[in-house]
C-alpha positions as CSV (number, residue, x, y, z in Angstrom):
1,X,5.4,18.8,-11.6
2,X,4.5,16.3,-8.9
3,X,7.6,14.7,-7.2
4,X,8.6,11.1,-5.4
5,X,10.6,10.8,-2.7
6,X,13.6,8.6,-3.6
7,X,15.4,7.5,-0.6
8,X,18.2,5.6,-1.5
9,X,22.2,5.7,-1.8
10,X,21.8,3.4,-4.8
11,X,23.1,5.8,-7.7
12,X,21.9,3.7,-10.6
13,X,18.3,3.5,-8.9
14,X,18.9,6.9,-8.7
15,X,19.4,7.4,-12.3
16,X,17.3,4.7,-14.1
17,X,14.0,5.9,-11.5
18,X,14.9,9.7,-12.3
19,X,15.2,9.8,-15.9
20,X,11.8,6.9,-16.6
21,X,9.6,9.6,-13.9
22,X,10.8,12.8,-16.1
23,X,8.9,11.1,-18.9
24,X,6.4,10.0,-17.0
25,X,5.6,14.2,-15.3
26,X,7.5,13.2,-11.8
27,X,10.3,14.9,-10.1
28,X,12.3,12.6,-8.2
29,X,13.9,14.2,-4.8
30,X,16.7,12.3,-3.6
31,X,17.7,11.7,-0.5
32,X,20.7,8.9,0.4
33,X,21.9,9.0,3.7
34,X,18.1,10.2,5.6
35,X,18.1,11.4,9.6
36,X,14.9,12.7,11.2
37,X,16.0,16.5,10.8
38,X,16.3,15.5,6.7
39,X,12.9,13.2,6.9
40,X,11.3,16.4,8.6
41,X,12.6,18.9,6.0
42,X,11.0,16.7,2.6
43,X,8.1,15.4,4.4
44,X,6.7,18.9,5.4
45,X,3.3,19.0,4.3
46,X,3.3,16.0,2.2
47,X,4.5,17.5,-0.8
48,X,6.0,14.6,-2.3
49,X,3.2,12.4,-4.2
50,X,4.9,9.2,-2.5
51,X,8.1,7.9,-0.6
52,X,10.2,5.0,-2.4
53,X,12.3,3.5,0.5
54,X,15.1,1.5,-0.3
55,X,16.0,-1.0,2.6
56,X,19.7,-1.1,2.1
57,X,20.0,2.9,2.8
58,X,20.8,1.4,6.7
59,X,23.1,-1.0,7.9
60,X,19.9,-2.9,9.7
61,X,16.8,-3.9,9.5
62,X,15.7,-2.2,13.3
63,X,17.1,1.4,12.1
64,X,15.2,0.8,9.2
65,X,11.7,0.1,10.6
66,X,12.9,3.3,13.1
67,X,12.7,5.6,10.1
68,X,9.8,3.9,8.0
69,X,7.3,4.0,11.0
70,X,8.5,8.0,11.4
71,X,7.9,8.7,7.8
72,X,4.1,6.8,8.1
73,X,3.9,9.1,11.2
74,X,4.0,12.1,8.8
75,X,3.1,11.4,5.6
76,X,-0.1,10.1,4.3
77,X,0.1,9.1,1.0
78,X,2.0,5.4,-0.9
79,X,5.0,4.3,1.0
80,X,6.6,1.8,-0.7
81,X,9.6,-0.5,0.7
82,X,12.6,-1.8,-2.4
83,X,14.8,-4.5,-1.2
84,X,17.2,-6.9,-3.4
85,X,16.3,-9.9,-1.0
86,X,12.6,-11.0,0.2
87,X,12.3,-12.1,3.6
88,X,8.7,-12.7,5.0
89,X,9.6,-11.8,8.3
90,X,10.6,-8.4,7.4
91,X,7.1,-8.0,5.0
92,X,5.3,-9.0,8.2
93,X,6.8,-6.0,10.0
94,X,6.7,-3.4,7.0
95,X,2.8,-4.2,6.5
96,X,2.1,-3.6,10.3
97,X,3.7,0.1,9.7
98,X,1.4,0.4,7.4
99,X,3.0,0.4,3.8
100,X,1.7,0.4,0.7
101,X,4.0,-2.2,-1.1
102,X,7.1,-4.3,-0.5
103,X,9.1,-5.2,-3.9
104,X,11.7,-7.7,-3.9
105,X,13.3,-10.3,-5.5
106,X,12.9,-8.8,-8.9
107,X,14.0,-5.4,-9.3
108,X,14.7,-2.8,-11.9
109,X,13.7,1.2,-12.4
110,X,10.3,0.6,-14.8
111,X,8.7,-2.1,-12.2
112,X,9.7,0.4,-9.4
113,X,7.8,3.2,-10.7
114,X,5.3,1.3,-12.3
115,X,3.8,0.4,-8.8
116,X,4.2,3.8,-7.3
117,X,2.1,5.6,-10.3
118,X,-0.2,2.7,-9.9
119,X,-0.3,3.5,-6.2
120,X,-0.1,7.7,-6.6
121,X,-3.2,7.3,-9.1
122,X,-5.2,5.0,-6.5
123,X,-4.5,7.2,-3.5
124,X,-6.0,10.0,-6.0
125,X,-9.0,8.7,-7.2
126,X,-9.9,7.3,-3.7
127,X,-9.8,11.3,-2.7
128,X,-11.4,12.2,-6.0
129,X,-14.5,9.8,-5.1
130,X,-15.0,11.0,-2.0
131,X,-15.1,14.6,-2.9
132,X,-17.9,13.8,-5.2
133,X,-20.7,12.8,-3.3
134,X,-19.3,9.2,-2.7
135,X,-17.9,10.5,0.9
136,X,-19.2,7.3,2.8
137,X,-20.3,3.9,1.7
138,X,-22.7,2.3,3.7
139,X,-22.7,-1.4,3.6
140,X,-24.7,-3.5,6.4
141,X,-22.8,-1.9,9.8
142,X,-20.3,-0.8,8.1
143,X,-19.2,2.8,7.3
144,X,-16.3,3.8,4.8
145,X,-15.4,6.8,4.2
146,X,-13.3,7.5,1.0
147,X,-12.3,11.0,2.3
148,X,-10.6,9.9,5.5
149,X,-9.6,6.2,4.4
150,X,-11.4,5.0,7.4
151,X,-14.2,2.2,8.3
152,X,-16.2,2.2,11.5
153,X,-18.3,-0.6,12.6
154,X,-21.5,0.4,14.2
155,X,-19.8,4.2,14.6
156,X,-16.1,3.0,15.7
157,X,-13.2,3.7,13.6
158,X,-11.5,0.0,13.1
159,X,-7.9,-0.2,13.0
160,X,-6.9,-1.1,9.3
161,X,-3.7,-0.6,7.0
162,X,-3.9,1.1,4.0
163,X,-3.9,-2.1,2.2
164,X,-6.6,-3.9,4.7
165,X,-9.1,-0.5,3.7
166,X,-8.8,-0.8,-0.1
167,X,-9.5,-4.7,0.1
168,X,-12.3,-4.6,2.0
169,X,-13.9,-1.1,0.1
170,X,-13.1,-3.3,-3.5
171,X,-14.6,-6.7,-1.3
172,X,-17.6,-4.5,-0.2
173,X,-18.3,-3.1,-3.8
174,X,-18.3,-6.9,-5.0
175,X,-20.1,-8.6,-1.9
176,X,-21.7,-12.1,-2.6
177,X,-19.5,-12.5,-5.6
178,X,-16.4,-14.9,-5.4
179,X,-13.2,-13.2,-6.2
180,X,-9.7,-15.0,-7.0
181,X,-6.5,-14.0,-5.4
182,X,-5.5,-12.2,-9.2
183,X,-8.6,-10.3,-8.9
184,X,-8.1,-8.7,-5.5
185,X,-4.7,-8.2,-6.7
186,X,-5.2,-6.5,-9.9
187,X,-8.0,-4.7,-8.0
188,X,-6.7,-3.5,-5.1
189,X,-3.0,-2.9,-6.6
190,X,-4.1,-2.1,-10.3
191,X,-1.0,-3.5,-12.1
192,X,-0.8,-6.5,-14.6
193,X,1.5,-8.7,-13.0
194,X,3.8,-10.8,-15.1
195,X,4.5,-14.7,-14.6
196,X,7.0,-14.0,-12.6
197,X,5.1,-12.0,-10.0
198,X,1.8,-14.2,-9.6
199,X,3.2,-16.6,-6.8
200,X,4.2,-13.4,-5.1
201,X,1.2,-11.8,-4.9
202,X,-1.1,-15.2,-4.3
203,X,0.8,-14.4,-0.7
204,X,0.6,-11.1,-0.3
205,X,-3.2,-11.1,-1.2
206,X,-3.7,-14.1,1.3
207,X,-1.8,-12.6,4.2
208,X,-3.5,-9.1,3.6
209,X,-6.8,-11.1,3.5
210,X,-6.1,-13.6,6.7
211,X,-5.1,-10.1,8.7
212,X,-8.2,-8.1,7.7
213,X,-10.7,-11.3,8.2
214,X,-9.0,-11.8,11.9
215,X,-10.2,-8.1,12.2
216,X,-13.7,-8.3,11.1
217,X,-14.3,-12.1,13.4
218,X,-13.0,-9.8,16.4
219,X,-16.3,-7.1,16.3
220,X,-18.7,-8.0,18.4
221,X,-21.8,-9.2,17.1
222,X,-20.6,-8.8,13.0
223,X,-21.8,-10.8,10.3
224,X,-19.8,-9.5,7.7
225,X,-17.1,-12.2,7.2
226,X,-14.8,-13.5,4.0
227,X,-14.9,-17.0,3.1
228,X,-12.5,-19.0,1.8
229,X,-13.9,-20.7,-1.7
230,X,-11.8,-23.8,-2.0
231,X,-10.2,-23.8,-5.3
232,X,-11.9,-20.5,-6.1
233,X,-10.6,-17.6,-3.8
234,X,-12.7,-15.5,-1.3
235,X,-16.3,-14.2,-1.4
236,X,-17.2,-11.4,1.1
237,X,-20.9,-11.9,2.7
C-alpha cells in the first residue's frame, strides 16, 4: 500500500485524511509533534509517496520554513503545505523551498487529498515518460529531462522549482499556442477547480509564470520567452 506523510497535530485532519486515503489504496503515517531525528526516521529513502505539512504543527512561521526546507532536502517527491489562513508572503517563501502546493483558505480532508493524488500521479507519470524513451525533450536550446526533472540551456542545468519545470515542459509541448491561466492550471496541477478556487489559482499560475519568465530573460543569448496575451493568457515562443 503506498503511504502519505501526514504531519500534523490536527486530530480531525488526522481522521477525515486517514479514513478518505484507506479508500483511495494510501496509508497515511502520522506524525504531530516532528524534530529532525523523527523527519530522518520517515523520510529514509523516500518511502512515503508524498509529505502533507500542516503549518500550525509549530508555533511560527521561521521553525516552520526550518523543517520544510530540511524535508525538500531529503525527499524528492510532492510536498504540499495546509494552512487555515493564506498569506502571500508566506506562499512566496514556501514556493522558493520548492513545494508542490500551498492550500488555504478553504479546507477540508477530500480537497486535501485530492491534490496530493493529483500530485503523487503527476510525479509518477513524469518518471513513467522518461523511462520510456521520452528521457529528454529537445526544444530550441533547451534540454528537459523527464528522468531527473531538470532543464539545461545550452548544456547548463537551470535552477527551477518543481512547479517552474512542469510549466515550462506543458508550455514547451504547446509552444506558439496561447494558453489561459485555467489551462496551465488544470495542466500543470491536473485538478478541476471549483468557483471558489479560480481567483486563487489566476495568482498562483501568474506568480509561478512571472518567476520562471524572469528565469528564461536572465540566459544569455535565449530566445525562448513567454508573452503576456492581453485578455488571453500566455503563449510560449
Amino acid at each position: 500500500m503506498n503511504s502519505i506523510l501526514l504531519i500534523t497535530n490536527n486530530l480531525k485532519w488526522s481522521s477525515e485524511i486517514g479514513q478518505l486515503a484507506a479508500n483511495k489504496g494510501f496509508f497515511i503515517n502520522n506524525l504531530s509533534n516532528p524534530d529532525v531525528d523523527y523527519l530522518d526516521l520517515f523520510l529514509k529513502k523516500d518511502k512515503d509517496s508524498a509529505v502533507i505539512y500542516d503549518l500550525s504543527v509549530k508555533n511560527n512561521f521561521k521553525t516552520n520554513l526550518e523543517f520544510i526546507r530540511k524535508i525538500r532536502d531529503g525527499f524528492s517527491k510532492p510536498i504540499i503545505i495546509i494552512s487555515y489562513d493564506y498569506v502571500e508572503e508566506n506562499e512566496q517563501k514556501l514556493f522558493d523551498l520548492k513545494v508542490d502546493d500551498y492550500i488555504s483558505n478553504v479546507l477540508n480532508a477530500q480537497r486535501i487529498l485530492l491534490r496530493t493524488i493529483n500530485l503523487i500521479e503527476l510525479y509518477k507519470r513524469l518518471v513513467s515518460e522518461g523511462s520510456n524513451n521520452f528521457k529528454k525533450y529537445i526544444y530550441k536550446d533547451f534540454e528537459i529531462s523527464l528522468k531527473h526533472f531538470q532543464v539545461k540551456y545550452l548544456g547548463e542545468k537551470i535552477d527551477l522549482t518543481p512547479k517552474e519545470f512542469n510549466i515550462f515542459y506543458y508550455m514547451v509541448r504547446h509552444h506558439d499556442q496561447v494558453l489561459s491561466r485555467e489551462q496551465i492550471f488544470r495542466g500543470v496541477w491536473r485538478e478541476d477547480s471549483n468557483d471558489a478556487d479560480l481567483f486563487i489559482s489566476s495568482r498562483i499560475v501568474d506568480m509561478h509564470v512571472s518567476h520562471l519568465r524572469d528565469k528564461l530573460k536572465s540566459l544569455p543569448g535565449n530566445k525562448v520567452f513567454i508573452k503576456t496575451v492581453r485578455g488571453f493568457g500566455y503563449i510560449l515562443n
